[in-house]
C-alpha positions as CSV (number, residue, x, y, z in Angstrom):
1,X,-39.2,77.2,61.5
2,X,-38.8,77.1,57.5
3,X,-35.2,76.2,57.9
4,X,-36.3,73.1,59.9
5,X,-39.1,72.1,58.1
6,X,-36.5,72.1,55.3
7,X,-34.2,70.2,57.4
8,X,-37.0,67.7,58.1
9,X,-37.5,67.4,54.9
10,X,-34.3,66.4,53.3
11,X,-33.9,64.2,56.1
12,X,-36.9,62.3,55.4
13,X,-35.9,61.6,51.5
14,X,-32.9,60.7,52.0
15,X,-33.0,58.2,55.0
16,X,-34.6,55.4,54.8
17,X,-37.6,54.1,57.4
18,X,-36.4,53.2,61.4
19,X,-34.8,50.2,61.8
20,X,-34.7,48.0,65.0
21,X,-31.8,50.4,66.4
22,X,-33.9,53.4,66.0
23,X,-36.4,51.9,68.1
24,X,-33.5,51.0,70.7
25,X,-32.0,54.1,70.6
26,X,-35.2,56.1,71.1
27,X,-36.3,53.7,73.4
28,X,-32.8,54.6,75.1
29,X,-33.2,58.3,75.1
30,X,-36.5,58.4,76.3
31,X,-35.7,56.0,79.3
32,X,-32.8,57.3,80.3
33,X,-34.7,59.6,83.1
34,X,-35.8,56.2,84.3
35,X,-32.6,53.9,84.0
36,X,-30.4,57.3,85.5
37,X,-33.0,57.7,88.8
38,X,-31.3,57.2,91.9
39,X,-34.0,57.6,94.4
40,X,-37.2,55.9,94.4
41,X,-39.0,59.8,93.9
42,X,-36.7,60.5,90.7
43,X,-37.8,57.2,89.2
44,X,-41.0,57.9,89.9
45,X,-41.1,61.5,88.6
46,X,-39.4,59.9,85.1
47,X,-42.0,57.2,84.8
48,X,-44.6,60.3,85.4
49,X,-42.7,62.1,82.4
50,X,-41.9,59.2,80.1
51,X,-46.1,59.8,78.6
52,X,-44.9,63.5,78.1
53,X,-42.3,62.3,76.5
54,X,-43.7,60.3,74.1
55,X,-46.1,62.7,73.6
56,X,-43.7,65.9,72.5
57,X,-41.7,63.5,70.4
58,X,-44.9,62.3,68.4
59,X,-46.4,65.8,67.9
60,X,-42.9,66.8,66.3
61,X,-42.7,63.9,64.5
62,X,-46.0,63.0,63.4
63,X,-47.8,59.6,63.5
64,X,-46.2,58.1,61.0
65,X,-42.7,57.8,62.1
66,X,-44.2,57.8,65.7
67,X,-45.5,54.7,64.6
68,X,-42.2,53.4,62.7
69,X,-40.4,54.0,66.2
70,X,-42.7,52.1,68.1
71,X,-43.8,55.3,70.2
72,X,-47.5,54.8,72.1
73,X,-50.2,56.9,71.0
74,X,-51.4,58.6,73.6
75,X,-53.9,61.6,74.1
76,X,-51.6,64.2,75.8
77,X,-50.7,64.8,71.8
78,X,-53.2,67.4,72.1
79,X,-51.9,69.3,74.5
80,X,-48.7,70.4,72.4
81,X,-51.2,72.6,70.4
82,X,-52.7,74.7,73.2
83,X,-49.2,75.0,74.8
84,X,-48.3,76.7,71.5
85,X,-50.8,79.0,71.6
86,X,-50.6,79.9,75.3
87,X,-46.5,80.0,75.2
88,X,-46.9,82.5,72.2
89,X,-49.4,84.2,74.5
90,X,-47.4,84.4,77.6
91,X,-44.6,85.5,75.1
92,X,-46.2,88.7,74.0
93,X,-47.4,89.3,77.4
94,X,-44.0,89.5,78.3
95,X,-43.2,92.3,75.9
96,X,-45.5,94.3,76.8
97,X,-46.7,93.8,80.2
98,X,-44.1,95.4,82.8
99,X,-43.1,92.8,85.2
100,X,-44.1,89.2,83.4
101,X,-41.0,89.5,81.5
102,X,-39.2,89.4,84.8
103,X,-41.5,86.2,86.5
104,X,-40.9,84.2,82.8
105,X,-37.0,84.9,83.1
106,X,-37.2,84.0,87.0
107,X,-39.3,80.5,86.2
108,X,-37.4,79.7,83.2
109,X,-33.7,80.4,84.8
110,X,-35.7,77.8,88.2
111,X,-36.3,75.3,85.9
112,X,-33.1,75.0,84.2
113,X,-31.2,75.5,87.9
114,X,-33.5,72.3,88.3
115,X,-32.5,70.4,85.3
116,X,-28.9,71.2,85.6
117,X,-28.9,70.1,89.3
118,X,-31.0,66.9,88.8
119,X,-28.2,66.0,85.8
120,X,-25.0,66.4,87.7
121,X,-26.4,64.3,90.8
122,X,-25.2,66.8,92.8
123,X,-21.7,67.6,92.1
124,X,-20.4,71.3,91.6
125,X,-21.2,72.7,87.9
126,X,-17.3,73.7,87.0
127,X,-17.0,75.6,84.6
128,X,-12.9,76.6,84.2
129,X,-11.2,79.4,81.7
130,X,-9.5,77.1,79.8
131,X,-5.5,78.2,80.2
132,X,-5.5,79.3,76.8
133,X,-7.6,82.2,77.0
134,X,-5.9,82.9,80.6
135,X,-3.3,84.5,79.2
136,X,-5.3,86.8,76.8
């Protein structure tokens, strides 16, 4: 967390304030869900999300540049706090209460299965040994 709040920090004095493609690029990224949907329930499920969205981005970037890039204020900002605190919660539950380690792994390793499906559209995830190491 220091590391990237140093990060953040050198990034902030030595780049200058968004410019119009800021604005289009995050615009971009956060609409891709939208723009990528194929089905009428995926497009709906990303306009659901794109409030989230906009949300997480300005809690980690604050007001100010949330501002700069044209993101909408919106009230679920508040929520990133309590998430913290109940993530870090559920966390040190599952250190040291036997068997919520194992439903945290299990609902994480659904969720990505979920994302990772939803971004390939379907087709096989391949993941081939490249030849090189083959022969090792």
């Amino acid at each position: 967390e220091a590391e990237a709040a140093s990060s953040w920090d050198l990034l902030r004095s030595t780049q200058g304030p968004p410019d119009e493609d800021s604005r289009d690029l995050v615009r971009a990224l956060l609409g891709a869900g939208i723009q990528g949907a194929r089905t009428p329930e995926e497009r709906a499920r990303a306009f659901r999300m794109l409030p989230v969205s906009h949300a997480l981005t300005r809690y980690f970037l604050g007001d100010g540049v949330a501002d700069s890039l044209g993101l909408p204020a919106t009230p679920l900002v508040h929520a990133w706090p309590a998430l913290r605190r109940f993530s870090s919660v559920l966390r040190t539950l599952a250190r040291t209460v036997p068997g919520v380690r194992l439903g945290t792994v299990e609902a994480g390793s659904r969720y990505w299965q979920t994302v990772v499906e939803q971004g390939l559209r379907g087709s096989p995830a391949a993941f081939s040994m490249p030849e090189t190491l083959r022969a090792r």
